[in-house]
C-alpha positions in Angstrom: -10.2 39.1 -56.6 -12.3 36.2 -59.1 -15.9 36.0 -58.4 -15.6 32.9 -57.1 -13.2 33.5 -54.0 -15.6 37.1 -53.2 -18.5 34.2 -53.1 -16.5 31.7 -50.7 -15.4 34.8 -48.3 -19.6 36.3 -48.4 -20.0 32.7 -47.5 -18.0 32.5 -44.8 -19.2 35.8 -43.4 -22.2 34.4 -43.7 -21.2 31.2 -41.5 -19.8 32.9 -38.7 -22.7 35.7 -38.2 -25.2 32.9 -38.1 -23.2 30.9 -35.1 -22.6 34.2 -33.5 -26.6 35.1 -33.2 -26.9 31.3 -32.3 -24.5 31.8 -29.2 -21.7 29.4 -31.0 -18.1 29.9 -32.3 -16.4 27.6 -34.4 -14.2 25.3 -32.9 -10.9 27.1 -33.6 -12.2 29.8 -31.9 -13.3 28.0 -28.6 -10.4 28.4 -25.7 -8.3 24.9 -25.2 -8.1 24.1 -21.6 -6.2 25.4 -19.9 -6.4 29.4 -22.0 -5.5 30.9 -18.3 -3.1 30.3 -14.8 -4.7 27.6 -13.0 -5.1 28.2 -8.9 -4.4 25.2 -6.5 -5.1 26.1 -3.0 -3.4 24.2 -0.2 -5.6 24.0 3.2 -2.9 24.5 5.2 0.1 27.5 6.0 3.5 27.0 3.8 5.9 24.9 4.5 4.2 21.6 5.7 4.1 18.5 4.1 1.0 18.9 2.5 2.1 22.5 0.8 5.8 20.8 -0.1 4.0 18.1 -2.6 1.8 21.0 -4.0 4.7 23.0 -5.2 6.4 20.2 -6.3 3.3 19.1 -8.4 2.6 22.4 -9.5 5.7 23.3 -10.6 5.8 20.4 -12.8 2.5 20.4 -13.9 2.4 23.7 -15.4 5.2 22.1 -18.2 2.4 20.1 -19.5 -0.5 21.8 -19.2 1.6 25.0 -20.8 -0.2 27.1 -18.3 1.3 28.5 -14.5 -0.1 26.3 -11.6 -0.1 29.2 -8.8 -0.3 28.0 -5.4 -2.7 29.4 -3.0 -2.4 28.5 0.9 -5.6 29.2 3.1 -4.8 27.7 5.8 -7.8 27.8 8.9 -9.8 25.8 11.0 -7.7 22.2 10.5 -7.7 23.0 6.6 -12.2 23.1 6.4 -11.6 26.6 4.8 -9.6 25.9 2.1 -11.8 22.8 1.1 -14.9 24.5 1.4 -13.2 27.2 -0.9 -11.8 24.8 -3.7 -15.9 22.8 -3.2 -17.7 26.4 -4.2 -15.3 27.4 -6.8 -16.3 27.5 -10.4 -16.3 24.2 -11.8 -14.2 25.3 -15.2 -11.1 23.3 -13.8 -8.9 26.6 -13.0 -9.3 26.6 -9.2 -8.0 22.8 -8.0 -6.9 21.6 -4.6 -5.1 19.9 -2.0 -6.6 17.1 -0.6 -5.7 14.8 2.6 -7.0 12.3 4.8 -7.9 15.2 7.1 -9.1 17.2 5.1 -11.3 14.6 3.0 -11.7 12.2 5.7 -11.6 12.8 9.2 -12.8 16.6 8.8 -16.4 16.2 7.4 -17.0 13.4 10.1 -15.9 15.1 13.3 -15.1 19.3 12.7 -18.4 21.6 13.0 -16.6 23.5 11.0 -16.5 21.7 7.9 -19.3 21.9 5.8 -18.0 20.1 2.6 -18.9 16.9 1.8 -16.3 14.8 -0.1 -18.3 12.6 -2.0 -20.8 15.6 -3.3 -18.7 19.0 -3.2 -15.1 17.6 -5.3 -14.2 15.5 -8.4 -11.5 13.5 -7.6 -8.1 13.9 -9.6 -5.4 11.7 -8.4 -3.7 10.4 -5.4 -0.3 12.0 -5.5 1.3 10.4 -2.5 1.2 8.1 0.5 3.7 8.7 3.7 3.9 5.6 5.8 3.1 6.2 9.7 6.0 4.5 12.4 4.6 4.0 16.3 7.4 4.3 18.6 8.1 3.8 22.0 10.4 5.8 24.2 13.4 3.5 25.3 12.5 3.6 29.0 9.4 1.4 28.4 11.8 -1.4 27.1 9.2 -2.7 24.9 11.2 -3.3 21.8 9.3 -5.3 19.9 5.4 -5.1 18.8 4.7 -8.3 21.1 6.6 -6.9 24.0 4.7 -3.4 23.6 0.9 -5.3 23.5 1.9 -7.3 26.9 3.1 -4.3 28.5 0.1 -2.1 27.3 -2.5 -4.5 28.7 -0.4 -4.9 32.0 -0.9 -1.1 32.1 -3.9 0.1 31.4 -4.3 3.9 31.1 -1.0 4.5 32.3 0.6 4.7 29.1 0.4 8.4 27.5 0.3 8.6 23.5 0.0 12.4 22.1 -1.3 13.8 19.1 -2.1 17.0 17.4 -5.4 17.5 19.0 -9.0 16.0 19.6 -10.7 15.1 16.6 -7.1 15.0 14.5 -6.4 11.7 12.8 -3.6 11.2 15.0 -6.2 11.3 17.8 -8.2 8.8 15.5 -5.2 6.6 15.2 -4.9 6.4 19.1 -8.1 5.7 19.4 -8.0 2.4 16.8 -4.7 0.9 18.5 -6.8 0.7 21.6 -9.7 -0.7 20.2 -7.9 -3.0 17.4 -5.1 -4.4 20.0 -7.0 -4.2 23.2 -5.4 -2.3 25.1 -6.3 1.5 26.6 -3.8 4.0 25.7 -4.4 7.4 27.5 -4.3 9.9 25.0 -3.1 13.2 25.5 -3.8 16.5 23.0 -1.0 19.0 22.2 -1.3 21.7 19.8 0.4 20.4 17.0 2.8 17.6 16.1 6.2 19.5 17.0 5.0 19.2 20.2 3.7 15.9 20.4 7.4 14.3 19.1 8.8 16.4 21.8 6.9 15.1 24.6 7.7 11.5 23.3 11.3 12.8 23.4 11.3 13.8 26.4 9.0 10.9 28.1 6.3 13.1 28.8 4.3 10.7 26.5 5.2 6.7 26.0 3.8 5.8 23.0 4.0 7.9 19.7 2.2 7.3 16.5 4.0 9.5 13.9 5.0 9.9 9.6 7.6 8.1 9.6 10.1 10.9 7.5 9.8 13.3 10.5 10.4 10.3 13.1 13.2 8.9 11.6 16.1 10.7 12.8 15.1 10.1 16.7 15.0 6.0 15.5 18.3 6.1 13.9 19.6 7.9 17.0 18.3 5.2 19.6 16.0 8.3 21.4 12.5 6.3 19.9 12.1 2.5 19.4 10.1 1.2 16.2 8.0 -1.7 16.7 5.2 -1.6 13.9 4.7 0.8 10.7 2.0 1.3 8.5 2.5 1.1 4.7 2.3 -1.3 1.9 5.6 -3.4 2.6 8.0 -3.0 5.1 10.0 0.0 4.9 13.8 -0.3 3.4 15.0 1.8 6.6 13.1 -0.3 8.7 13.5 -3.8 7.7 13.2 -6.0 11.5 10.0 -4.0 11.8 6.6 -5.5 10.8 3.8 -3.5 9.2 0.4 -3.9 10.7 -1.2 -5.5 7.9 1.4 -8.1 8.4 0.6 -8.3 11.9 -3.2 -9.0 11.2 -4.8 -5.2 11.9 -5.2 -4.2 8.0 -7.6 -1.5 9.0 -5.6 0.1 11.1 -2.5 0.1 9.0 -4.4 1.9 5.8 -6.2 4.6 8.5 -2.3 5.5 9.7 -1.1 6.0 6.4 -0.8 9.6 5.2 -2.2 10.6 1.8 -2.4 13.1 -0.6 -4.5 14.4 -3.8 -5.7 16.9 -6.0 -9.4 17.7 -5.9 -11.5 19.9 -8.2 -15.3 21.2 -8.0 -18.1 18.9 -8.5 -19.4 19.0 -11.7 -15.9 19.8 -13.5 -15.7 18.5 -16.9 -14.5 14.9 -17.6 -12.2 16.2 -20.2 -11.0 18.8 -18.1 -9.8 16.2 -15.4 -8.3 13.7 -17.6 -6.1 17.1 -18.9 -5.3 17.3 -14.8 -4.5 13.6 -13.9 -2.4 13.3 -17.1 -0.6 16.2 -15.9 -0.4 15.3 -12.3 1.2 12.2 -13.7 3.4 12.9 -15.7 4.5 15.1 -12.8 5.0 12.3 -10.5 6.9 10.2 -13.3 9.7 13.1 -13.3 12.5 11.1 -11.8 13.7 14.0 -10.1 10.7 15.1 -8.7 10.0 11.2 -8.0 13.5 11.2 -6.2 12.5 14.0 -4.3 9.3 12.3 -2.9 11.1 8.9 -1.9 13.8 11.7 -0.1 11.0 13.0 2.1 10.1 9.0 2.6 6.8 9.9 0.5 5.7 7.2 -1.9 4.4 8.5 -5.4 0.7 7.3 -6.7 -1.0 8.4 -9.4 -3.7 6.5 -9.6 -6.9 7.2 -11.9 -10.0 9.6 -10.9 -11.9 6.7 -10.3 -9.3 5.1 -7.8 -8.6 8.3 -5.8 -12.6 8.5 -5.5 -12.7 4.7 -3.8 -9.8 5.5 -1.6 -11.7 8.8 -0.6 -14.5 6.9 0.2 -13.0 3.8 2.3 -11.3 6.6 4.4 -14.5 8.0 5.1 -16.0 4.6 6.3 -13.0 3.9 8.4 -13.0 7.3 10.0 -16.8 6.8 10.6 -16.1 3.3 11.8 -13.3 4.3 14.8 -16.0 7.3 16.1 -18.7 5.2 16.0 -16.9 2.5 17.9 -15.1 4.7 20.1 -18.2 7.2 20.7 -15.4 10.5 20.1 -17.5 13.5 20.3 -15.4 16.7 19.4 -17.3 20.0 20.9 
């Protein structure tokens, strides 16, 4: 070995003992994001909607960011725990979650047992998904168009039922904006769950049903629930004759029924270690067969930027707060 290749090796020696008692490493030696499995914890029990786009996500994810994307479901208390977990996790971008309009939204406004708040306790991601909302009659109330229904409803007030998964759900929310946005007094009845509450508009136990429109479809096509409004962007391709609400004049109530989706991670989570998550949550929704997939389940891909998913958060908040100030709902 020439002197002069002994001195470069002392010298580099040298280097790297003095950055190790000053608490640094070079930067080959730092850990890329991700260096480990990254956990995503769904608020809610497998096999819902909301854990069915996580597993899509995360299975595609995980091809870009070279690293598993391990679902973790802990469901509990309308999906507070599993937000209040993802909001106290370490904010090194390896524990990320699920969020929803529930979750996000309606939760910290009316549920006790939420103690996140949205706007504080999580760094937006992306929006991964919207699912457009259809309200339905049951055919006996021969109401078949949104005109018809409004006459009928006014003519009848609080003797039409309307059901949803329970008080303080935003199905109740939604129930409770109809009334005050078309001016009319649904009676709304609580269930436990929404397999029940299609049921009991099914069977006629309930009159009016506010429901995602993927899981109310087949009842449509079979004449056993008639359409007469939906909420989403345009109309829906299934659903041509009917109007959305937005095009019917009552914008707010048409972005409060529609059903969203995101990933959230810990306040205070690197910017860099985001952008590595919504380019990867992305590029996942741009997979035309997980896209496909999506449109199948009548889900409508997003992707927006950290910054949008963030505003959308936040108007959901204000039109939650808005519908329970109006409507003075109190949930015990």
């Amino acid at each position: 070995m020439t002197m002069s290749v002994k001195r470069r090796r002392l010298a580099a020696i040298a280097l790297a003992c003095s950055l190790g008692a000053l608490g640094l490493q070079p930067a080959a030696a730092q850990d890329p994001y991700p260096a480990k499995p990254v956990k995503l914890i769904v608020p809610f029990a497998p096999g819902g909607s909301t854990d069915i786009v996580a597993r899509l996500v995360a299975d595609r994810m995980q091809q870009t960011l070279g690293q598993p994307v391990v679902v973790d479901n802990r469901a509990g208390a309308g999906g507070a725990i599993g937000a209040e977990a993802v909001a106290k996790a370490a904010p090194d971008g390896y524990t990320i979650g699920m969020g929803t309009v529930s979750t996000l939204a309606v939760n910290p406004v009316l549920l006790k047992a939420s103690r996140v708040d949205p706007l504080k306790d999580f760094a937006p991601i992306t929006a991964l998904a919207a699912v457009p909302s259809v309200f339905s009659t049951h055919p006996s109330l021969k109401a078949g168009d949104f005109n018809a229904f409004v006459a009928l409803a006014k003519s009848r007030p609080d003797q039409l039922n309307s059901g949803s998964p329970g008080n303080g759900s935003i199905g109740h929310l939604i129930i409770e904006a109809m009334n005050q946005e078309l001016h009319i007094q649904l009676r709304h009845i609580p269930y436990r769950g929404m397999g029940p509450v299609i049921n009991g508009a099914l069977g006629g136990e309930t009159q009016v049903l506010s429901d995602q429109f993927p899981s109310s479809a087949p009842f449509i096509k079979a004449g056993k629930l008639v359409p007469f409004a939906v909420a989403a962007e345009q109309r829906l391709t299934a659903l041509p004759n009917v109007p959305t609400f937005k095009e019917l004049g009552h914008g707010e109530l048409n972005e409060l029924a529609i059903t969203w989706f995101g990933l959230v991670a810990p306040a205070r989570t690197p910017a860099p270690v985001v952008a590595k998550l919504q380019a990867a949550a992305v590029a996942a929704l741009n997979d035309p067969a997980l896209a496909a997939r999506l449109k199948e389940m009548g889900m409508q891909p997003i992707g927006n930027t950290p910054e949008q998913f963030g505003q959308l958060i936040a108007s959901s908040l204000e039109r939650v707060r808005a519908v329970v100030k109006a409507r003075k709902i109190e949930i015990e």
